[in-house]
C-alpha positions in Angstrom: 23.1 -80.4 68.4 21.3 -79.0 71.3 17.5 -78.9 70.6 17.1 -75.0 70.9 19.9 -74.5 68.6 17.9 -76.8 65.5 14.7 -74.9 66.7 17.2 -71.4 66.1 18.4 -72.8 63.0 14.7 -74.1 61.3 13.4 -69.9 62.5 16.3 -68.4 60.4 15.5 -71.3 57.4 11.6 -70.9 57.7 10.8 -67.5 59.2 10.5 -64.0 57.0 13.6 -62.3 57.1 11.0 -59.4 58.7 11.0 -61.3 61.3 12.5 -61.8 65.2 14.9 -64.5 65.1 15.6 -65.7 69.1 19.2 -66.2 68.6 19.6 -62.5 67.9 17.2 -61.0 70.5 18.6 -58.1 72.0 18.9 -59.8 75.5 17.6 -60.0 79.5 18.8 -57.0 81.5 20.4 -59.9 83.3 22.4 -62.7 81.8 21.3 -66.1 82.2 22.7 -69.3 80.8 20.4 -70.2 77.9 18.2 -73.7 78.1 18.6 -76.8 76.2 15.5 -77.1 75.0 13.7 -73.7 74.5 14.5 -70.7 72.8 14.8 -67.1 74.8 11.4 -66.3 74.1 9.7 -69.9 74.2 11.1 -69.6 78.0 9.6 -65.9 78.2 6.3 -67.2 77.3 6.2 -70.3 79.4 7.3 -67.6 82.6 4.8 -65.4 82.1 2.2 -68.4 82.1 3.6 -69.6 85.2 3.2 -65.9 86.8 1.0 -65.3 90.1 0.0 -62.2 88.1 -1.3 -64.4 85.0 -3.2 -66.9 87.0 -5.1 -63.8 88.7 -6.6 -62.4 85.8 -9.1 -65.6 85.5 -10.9 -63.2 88.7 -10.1 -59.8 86.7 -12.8 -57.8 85.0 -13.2 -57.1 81.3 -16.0 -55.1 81.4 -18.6 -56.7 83.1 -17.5 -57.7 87.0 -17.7 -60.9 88.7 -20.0 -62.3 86.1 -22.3 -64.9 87.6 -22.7 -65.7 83.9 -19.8 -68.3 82.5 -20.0 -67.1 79.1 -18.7 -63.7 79.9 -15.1 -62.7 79.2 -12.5 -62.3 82.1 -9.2 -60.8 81.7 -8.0 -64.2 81.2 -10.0 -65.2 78.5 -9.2 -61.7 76.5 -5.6 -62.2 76.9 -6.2 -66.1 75.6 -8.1 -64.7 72.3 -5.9 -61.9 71.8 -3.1 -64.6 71.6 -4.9 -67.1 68.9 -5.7 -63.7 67.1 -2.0 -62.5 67.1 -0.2 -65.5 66.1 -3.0 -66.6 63.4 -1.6 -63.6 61.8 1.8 -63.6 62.6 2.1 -67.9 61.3 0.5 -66.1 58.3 3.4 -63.4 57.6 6.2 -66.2 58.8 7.0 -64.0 61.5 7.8 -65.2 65.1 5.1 -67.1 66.7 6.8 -68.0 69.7 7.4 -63.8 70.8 4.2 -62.7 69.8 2.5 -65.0 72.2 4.5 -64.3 75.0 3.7 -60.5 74.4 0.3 -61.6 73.8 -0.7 -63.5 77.2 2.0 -61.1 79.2 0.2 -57.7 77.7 -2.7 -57.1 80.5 -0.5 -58.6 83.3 -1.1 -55.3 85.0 -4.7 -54.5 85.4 -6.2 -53.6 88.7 -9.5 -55.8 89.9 -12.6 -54.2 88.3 -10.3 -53.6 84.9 -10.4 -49.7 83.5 -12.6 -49.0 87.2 -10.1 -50.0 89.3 -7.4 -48.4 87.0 -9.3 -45.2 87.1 -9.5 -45.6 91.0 -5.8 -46.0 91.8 -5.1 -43.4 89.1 -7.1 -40.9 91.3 -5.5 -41.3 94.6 -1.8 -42.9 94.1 1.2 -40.0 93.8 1.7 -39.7 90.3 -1.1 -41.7 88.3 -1.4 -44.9 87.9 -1.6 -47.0 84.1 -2.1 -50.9 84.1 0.7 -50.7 81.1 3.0 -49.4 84.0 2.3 -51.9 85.9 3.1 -54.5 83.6 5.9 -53.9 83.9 6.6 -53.4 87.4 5.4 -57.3 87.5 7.7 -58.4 85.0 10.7 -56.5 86.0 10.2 -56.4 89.9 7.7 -58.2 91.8 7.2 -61.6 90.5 9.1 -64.4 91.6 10.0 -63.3 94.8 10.5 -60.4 93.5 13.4 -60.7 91.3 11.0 -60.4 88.2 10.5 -62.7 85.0 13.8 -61.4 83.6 12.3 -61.2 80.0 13.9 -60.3 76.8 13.8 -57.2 75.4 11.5 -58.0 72.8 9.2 -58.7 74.6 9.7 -56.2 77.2 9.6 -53.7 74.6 5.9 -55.4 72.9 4.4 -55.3 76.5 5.5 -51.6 77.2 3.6 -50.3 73.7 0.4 -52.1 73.6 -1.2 -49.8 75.0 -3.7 -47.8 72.4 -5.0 -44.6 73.8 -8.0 -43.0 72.3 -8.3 -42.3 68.5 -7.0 -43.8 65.9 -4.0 -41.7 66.0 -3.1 -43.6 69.4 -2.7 -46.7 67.7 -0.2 -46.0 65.9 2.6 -43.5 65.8 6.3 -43.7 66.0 6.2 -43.2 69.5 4.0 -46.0 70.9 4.5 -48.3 68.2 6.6 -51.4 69.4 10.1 -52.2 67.1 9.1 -55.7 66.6 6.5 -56.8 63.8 5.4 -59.1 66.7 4.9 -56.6 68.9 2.9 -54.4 66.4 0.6 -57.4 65.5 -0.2 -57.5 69.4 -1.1 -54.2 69.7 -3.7 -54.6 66.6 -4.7 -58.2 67.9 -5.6 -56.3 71.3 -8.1 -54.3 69.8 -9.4 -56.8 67.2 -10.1 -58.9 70.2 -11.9 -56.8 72.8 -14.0 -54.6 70.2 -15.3 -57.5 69.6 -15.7 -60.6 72.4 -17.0 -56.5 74.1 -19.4 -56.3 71.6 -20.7 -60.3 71.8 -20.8 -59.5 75.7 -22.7 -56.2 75.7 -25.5 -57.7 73.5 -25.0 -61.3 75.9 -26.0 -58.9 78.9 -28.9 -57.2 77.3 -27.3 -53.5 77.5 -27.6 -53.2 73.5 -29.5 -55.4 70.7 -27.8 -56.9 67.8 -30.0 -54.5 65.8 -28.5 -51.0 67.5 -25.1 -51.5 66.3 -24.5 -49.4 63.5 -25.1 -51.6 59.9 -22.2 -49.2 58.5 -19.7 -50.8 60.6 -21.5 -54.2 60.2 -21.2 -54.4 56.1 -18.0 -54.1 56.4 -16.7 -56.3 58.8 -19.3 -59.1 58.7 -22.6 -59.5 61.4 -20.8 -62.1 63.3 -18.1 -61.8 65.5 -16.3 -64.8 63.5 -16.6 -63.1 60.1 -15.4 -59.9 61.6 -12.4 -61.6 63.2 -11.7 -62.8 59.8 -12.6 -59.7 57.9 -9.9 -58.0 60.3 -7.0 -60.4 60.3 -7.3 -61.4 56.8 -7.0 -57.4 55.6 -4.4 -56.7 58.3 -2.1 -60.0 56.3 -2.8 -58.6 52.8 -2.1 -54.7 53.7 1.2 -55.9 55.7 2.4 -58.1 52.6 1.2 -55.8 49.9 3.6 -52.8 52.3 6.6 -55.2 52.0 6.5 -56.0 56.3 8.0 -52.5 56.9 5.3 -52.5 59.8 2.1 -54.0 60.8 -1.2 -52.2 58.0 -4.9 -52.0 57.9 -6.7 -50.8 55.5 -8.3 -47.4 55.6 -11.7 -49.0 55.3 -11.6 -51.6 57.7 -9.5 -49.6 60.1 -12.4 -47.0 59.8 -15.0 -49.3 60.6 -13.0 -50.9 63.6 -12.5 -47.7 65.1 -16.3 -46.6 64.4 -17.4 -50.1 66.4 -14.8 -49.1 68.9 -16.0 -45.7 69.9 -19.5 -47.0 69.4 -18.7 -49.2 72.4 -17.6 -46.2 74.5 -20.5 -44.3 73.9 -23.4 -47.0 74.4 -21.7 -49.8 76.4 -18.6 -48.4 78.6 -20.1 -45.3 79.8 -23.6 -46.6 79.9 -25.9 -45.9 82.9 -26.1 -49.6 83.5 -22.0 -49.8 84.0 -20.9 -46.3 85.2 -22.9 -47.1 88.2 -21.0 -50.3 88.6 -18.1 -48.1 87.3 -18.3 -45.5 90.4 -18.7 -48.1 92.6 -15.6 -50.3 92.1 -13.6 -46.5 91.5 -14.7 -46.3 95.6 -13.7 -50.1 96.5 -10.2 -49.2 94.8 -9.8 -46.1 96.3 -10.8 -46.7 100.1 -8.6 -49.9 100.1 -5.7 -47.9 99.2 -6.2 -44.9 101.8 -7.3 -47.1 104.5 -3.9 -49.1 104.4 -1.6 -46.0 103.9 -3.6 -45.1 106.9 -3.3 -47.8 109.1 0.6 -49.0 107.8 0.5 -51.6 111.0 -2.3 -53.1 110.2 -1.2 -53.7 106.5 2.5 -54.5 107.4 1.9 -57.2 110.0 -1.3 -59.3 107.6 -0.2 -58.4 104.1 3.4 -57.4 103.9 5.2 -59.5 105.7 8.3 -59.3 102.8 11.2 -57.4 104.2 12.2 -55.7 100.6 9.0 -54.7 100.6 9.8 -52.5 103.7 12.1 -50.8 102.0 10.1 -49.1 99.3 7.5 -46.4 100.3 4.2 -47.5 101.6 1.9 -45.8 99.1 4.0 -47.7 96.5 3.7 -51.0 98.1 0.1 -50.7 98.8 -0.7 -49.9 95.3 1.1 -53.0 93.8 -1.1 -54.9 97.1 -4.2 -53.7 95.3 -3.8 -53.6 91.4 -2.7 -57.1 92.2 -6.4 -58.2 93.7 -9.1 -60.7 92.2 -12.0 -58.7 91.8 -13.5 -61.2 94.3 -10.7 -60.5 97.2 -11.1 -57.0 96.7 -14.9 -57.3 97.5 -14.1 -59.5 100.5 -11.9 -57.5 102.3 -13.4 -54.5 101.7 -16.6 -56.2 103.2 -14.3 -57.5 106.0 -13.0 -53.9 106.7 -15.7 -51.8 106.0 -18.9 -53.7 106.1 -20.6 -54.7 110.0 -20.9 -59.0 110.2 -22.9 -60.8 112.5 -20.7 -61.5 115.6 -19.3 -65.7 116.3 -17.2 -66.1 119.4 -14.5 -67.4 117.0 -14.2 -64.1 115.0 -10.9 -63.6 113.6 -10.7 -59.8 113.6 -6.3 -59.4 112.6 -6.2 -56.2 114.0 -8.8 -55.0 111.2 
């Protein structure tokens, strides 16, 4: 027996009958001949990790940009702890590890340099808006690997699509949003246990609030240190889910109150401070000029950073926004430097048309 086919037969054995089984995922929009070895989304997982677009968000802000500070998060490291969080919970409900990490580390694949900045920034000035959820997409459907895209299931497809939480509690979940998979829901969850509070750790890291101005109602609850609210959250979110019978992913009303009072807290005293909307406007601008100066100057951006014939075929605004929500904070500094910025002169200056 083929390896993936024991590793199919132990999930149906072992695994809740909640949860995704691999041999009956719903599919790849394009048929491919299943490996030895892996299951569909053990192979989704391992593409996404092998992704141009994964490896660039270790240079991708998560709120603080281009830390000169280690211990900061990056995009990278967010995604990392929103997968430990995700499949800590889902081992715990016997659900499907393997396709809740996949839609774990593929979730953010989309953000812009300078995270919700740059977001905001291409939102502003490309046709139509711009959402890093959107974009996730895109990646995994068109433009990586050569672009013929990660052809992932539809599982995960589907988890990647809905983790996206808007504002309020009532954005997290609704029929709408919510994604079919039990996986897919604990991602979502996990996204937000993760950042409200590796945000929080940061914030009081970089000096912009005290451990003492966060809100002791929100603290009693969930437990003064960032492990003990971790647990507080993923242990309630296991018990609420069993106790509803893994009809969909629960918190309880108490917990989910406090989370979402430490979440708006955040927004109001860290995200929107003065220290940050300063760096906020600032990397909005970087975004923004990058993007009009290369649908202005379409030579200039064809012959140095397009050289891909498909490419040609799609509109310019289009292409150059996929150019840019694809930058390392650090490359979109440097060219904008290059193009904007005066350097001393060297006889060997390499100018490409710019």
């Amino acid at each position: 027996m083929l390896i993936r086919k024991q590793t199919e037969e132990n999930e149906k054995k072992l695994l809740s009958p909640a949860a995704s089984l691999s041999c009956e995922s719903k599919g790849r929009q394009r048929h491919e001949i299943e490996c030895d070895i892996r299951t569909c989304f053990q192979r989704d997982r391992d593409r996404i990790i092998h992704s141009k677009a994964f490896r660039r968000l270790k240079h991708k802000t998560q709120v603080f940009i281009s830390p000169t500070n280690d211990h900061y998060r990056t995009r990278l490291t967010h995604v990392i702890e929103v997968s430990q969080i995700a499949r800590t919970i889902s081992k715990a409900l016997m659900l499907n590890e393997d396709l809740t990490e996949a839609i774990a580390l593929g979730h953010d694949l989309g953000h812009t340099p300078f995270g919700h900045s740059g977001e905001a920034g291409l939102n502003e000035v490309f046709p139509g808006g711009f959402k890093h959820v959107h974009q996730s997409m895109r990646i995994i459907d068109v433009l990586e690997h050569d672009e013929k895209g990660l052809n992932l299931t539809h599982e995960v497809r589907d988890g990647i699509a809905r983790h996206s939480k808007g504002w309020g509690s009532e954005g997290i979940d609704t029929e709408e949003n919510r994604p079919f998979t039990l996986e897919g829901q604990i991602t979502k969850i996990s996204d937000l246990v993760a950042y409200a509070n590796h945000d929080l750790d940061d914030s009081i890291r970089s000096g912009i609030i005290s451990p003492g101005d966060v809100p002791g109602k929100y603290i009693s609850v969930l437990g003064e240190t960032a492990s003990r609210r971790i647990n507080t959250m993923v242990v309630d979110i296991v018990e609420q889910t069993l106790e509803g019978n893994l009809k969909r992913v629960l918190m309880s009303e108490k917990v989910l109150e406090a989370l979402m009072g430490l979440r708006t807290y955040l927004y109001e005293n860290v995200y929107t401070s003065k220290r940050l909307l300063s760096l906020h406007n600032k990397s909005k601008k970087v975004v923004k000029e990058l993007y009009l100066y290369f649908c202005e100057n379409e030579k200039v951006f064809r012959e140095n950073f397009c050289k891909m014939p498909a490419r040609e075929r799609e509109p310019l605004d289009r292409t150059v926004c996929d150019f840019i929500a694809g930058m390392s904070d650090l490359y979109a500094l440097a060219l904008y430097q290059k193009i904007f910025l005066p350097s001393r002169w060297t006889k060997s200056e390499d100018v490409r048309g710019i």
